[in-house]
Structures are given as structure tokens and as C-alpha cells.
N, C-alpha and C positions, 0 to 999 in steps of 0.2 A: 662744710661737708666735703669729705674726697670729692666726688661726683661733680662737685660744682670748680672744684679746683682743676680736673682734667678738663674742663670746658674752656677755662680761660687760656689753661697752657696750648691746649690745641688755636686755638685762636692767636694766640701769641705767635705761633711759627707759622701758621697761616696767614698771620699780614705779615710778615715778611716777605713774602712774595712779589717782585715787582711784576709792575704794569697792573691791568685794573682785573678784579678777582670779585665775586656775589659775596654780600657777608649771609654767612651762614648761620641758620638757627641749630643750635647742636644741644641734645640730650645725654647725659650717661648714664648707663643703668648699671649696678655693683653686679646684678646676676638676674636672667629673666628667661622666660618660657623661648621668646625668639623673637630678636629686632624688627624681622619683618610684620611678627602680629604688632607688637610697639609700633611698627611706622604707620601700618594700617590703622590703628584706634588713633592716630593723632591725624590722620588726615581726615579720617569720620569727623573728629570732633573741630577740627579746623581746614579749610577748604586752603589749596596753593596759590601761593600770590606768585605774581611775577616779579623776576629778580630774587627769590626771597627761596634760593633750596634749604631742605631740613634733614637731620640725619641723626641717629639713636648708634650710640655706640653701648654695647656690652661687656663688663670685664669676662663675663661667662655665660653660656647659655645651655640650657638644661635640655632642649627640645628641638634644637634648629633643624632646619629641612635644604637639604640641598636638591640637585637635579633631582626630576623625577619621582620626587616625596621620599628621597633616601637619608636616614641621619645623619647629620651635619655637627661630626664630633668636633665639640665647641668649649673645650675647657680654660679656666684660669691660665692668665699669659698669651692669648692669640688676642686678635684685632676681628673682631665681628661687629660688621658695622652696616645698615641700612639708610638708603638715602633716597631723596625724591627731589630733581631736578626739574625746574619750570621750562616749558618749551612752550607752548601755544605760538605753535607754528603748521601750517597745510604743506609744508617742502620740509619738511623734516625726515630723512632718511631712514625710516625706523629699521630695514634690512642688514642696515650694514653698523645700527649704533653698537653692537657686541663686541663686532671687530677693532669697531675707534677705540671702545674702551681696553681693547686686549691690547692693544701696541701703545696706547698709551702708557697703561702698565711696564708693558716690556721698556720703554723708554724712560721710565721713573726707575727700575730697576738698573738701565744701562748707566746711566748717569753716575752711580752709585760704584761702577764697575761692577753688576753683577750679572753675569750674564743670565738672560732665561731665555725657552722657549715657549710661544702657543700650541697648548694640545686643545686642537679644535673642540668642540667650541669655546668653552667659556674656563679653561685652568690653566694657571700659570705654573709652568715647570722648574725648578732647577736640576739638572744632574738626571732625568727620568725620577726627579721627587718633586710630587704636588706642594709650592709654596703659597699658592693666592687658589680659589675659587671665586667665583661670581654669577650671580644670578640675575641679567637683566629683565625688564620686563615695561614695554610702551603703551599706556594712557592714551587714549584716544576718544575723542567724542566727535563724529563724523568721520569728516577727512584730517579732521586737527589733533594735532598732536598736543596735549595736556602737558605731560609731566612725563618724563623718564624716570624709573627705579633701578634698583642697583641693589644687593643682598651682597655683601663680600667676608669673607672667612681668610683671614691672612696668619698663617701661621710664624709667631714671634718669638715670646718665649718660651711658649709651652710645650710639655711633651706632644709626641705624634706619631701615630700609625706609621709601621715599618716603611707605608708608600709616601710617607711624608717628610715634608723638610720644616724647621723653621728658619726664620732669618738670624736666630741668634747662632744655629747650627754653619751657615754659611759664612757671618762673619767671623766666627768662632769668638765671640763675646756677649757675654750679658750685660756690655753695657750701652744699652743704647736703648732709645728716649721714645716709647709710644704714643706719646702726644706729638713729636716731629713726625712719626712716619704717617699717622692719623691725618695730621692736615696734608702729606703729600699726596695720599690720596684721593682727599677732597678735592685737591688742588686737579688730580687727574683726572675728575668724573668732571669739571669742569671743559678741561682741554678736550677731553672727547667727545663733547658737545658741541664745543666752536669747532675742530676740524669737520662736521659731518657735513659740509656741501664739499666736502675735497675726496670724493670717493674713488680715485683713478690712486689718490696718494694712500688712503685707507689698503685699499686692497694689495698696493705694491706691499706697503708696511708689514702687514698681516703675512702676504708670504715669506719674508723672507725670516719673519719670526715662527716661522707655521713648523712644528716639528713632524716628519713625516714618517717616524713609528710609532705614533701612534693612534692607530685603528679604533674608531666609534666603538663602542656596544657593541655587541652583535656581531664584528666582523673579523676573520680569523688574518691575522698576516702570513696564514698557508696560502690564503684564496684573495688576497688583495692586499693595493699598495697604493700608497695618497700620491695623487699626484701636482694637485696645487687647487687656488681657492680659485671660483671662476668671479665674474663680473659683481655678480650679486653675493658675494659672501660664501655660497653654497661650495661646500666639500666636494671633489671631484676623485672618487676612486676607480681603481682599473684592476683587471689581469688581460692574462691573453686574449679572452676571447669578448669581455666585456667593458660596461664604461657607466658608471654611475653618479648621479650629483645627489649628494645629501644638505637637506635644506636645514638649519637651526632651530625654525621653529616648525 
């Protein structure tokens, strides 16, 4: 089956990776309501091991949900993919794990030679066009940290909203290999896990990726202007006469 052949290719250029990397359990679905219900009925029906992340990739998705319960246009040729990372860990950083992940991003993109920026909180920009979203979300039973999620929408080769870019638009070619850029990804939800005790280096990272026109929701750039991320991750805007932090979650 196709499906089972993307598993293997992904996996393929995911051990290539040196130094030591989780082998992942990986799902593809040809087209589906939305990875995130798929990652939820597979962790219902199977509980997270340690060591052992899992992650449902879709060539298409009919239903997907981004921030705020808004539709998450998800058609044929993008990278929509959901993941579940093992942490059972009580020091787990869960404030600033959005951030890891966003510079990580920007640093799998850099590599690449392509420049992006963070539009706080969770989209990756090129050019003032959205290339990557993401939706994190921390598992917790007590003070311990479970498992990390991840919901990412990366636009590839598919068409896309006027506010949209994909990566085949930036490199200006269709030929390039969504099983390579699949496991780079993987490969980055991992890296933003291991840096999360380095949060002085997190947060430098984060700003200086942090793009600062672009204002949250809600906020007019008549009446406000970002002015960098503070300790904790939290948005910091200003005018004249005020000073605000906006928290992520």
C-alpha cells in the first residue's frame, strides 16, 4: 500500500540522522476527518511508552481545527501531521515548550537557507506568509509531565490562501521529497524536547526570530507595538502610555 510505503521512506531519511534520535511509531492516513482526533483514538486505545513517540501523518484532511476551533484548510500536498512525545518528567518546562519548538523550526528552515520569522505564538512566516502552523498542547498528571502533543499544518505543495505560502513556492520547485521534510520535522519535535532545560537560550532564540509586526488578535498596530518576549515566553506589548504581557496559554 502507498501508506505503508510513506512510512518506510520517512523512516529512511529519519535514520540518517546522526547521533542518537527515538525510533518512531508512524501512521499515514491517504485522507481523514483530522490527525489530532487519529492521535487521540490511538492513545485511547494504546497508553505512551517511554522512548517510544507516535505520530499520524495525513495526505489530506477534511475537518482539521487550528487555534481557537478555527478551520484548518488542509488539502491534498501540505504536511499535516500530529505527534505525541514521552516526557514523564516533574522539571519539564511546559511554559516555554512552544517557544523550543518555534526556533527549532526556524533553525530547520535556516539550515535550508530559508529564512523565516516567529509570529507569536505558534506560525511560522515567510515573507509576511504563513508557512508552518502548530498546535502544542502538555499532558500532565500531577506535577509530571506525560507526554507533549504537537498538531502541525505545513504548507508544501499545495495550493493556499492568499495569506499563505508553501515551500514549493519558496523554493520555486515541485521537486522536493515529503518524506525528507516529514522526518525533519520529527527530527525537530525531538530537538525541542532536549533543549527545554536551556530556557535563557530558548528565549534569546525565540527573539531574535520573534517578528514584531505582527500584533495578536484583537490588537490594532494603531494602538500597539511588540516589544520582545519576557522571561517566561509571555508577549510583551506597549504604546505610550501602557505595557502589557500576553500569556500563550
Amino acid at each position: 500500500m502507498k501508506v505503508l510505503g510513506s512510512v518506510a521512506k520517512t523512516l529512511y531519511y529519519y535514520k540518517k540522522n546522526q547521533g542518537f534520535y527515538p525510533n518512531w511509531k508512524l501512521q499515514y492516513k491517504l485522507k481523514c476527518k483530522s490527525t489530532e482526533d487519529e492521535l487521540t483514538n490511538w492513545l485511547n486505545d494504546s497508553q505512551i511508552k517511554r522512548y517510544k513517540p507516535i505520530a499520524i501523518v495525513a495526505k489530506e484532511q477534511f475537518s482539521g481545527i487550528g487555534q481557537n476551533s478555527r478551520p484548518w484548510f488542509s488539502p491534498r500536498g501540505g504536511i499535516w501531521l500530529s505527534a505525541a512525545y514521552p516526557i514523564f518528567s516533574s522539571n519539564f518546562s511546559s511554559e516555554i515548550f512552544s517557544l523550543s519548538f518555534a526556533i527549532k523550526l526556524c533553525e530547520m528552515l535556516s539550515v535550508e537557507s530559508i529564512k523565516v520569522d516567529l509570529k507569536w505564538p505558534n506560525d511560522i512566516f515567510f515573507n509576511s506568509k504563513k508557512l508552518i502552523g502548530f498546535l502544542p498542547r502538555v499532558i500532565t498528571r500531577g506535577k509530571e509531565v506525560i507526554y507533549v502533543r504537537i498538531g502541525l499544518g505545513m504548507n508544501f505543495l499545495n495550493k493556499t490562501p492568499y495569506e499563505g505560502i508553501s515551500l514549493s513556492e519558496i523554493l520555486e520547485t515541485k521537486k522536493i521529497c515529503e518524506n525528507y521534510w516529514t522526518a525533519k520535522i520529527l527530527k525537530t519535535i525531538h530537538d525541542s524536547v532536549e533543549c527545554n532545560n536551556r530556557k535563557e537560550y530558548i528565549i534569546e532564540k525565540a527573539n531574535k526570530y520573534l517578528a514584531k509586526k505582527y500584533l495578536p488578535r484583537g490588537y490594532s498596530p494603531k494602538d500597539w507595538k511588540i516589544k520582545e518576549l519576557d522571561h517566561n515566553g509571555n508577549l510583551i506589548i506597549y504604546n505610550p502610555s501602557d505595557e502589557k504581557i500576553l500569556k500563550r496559554f
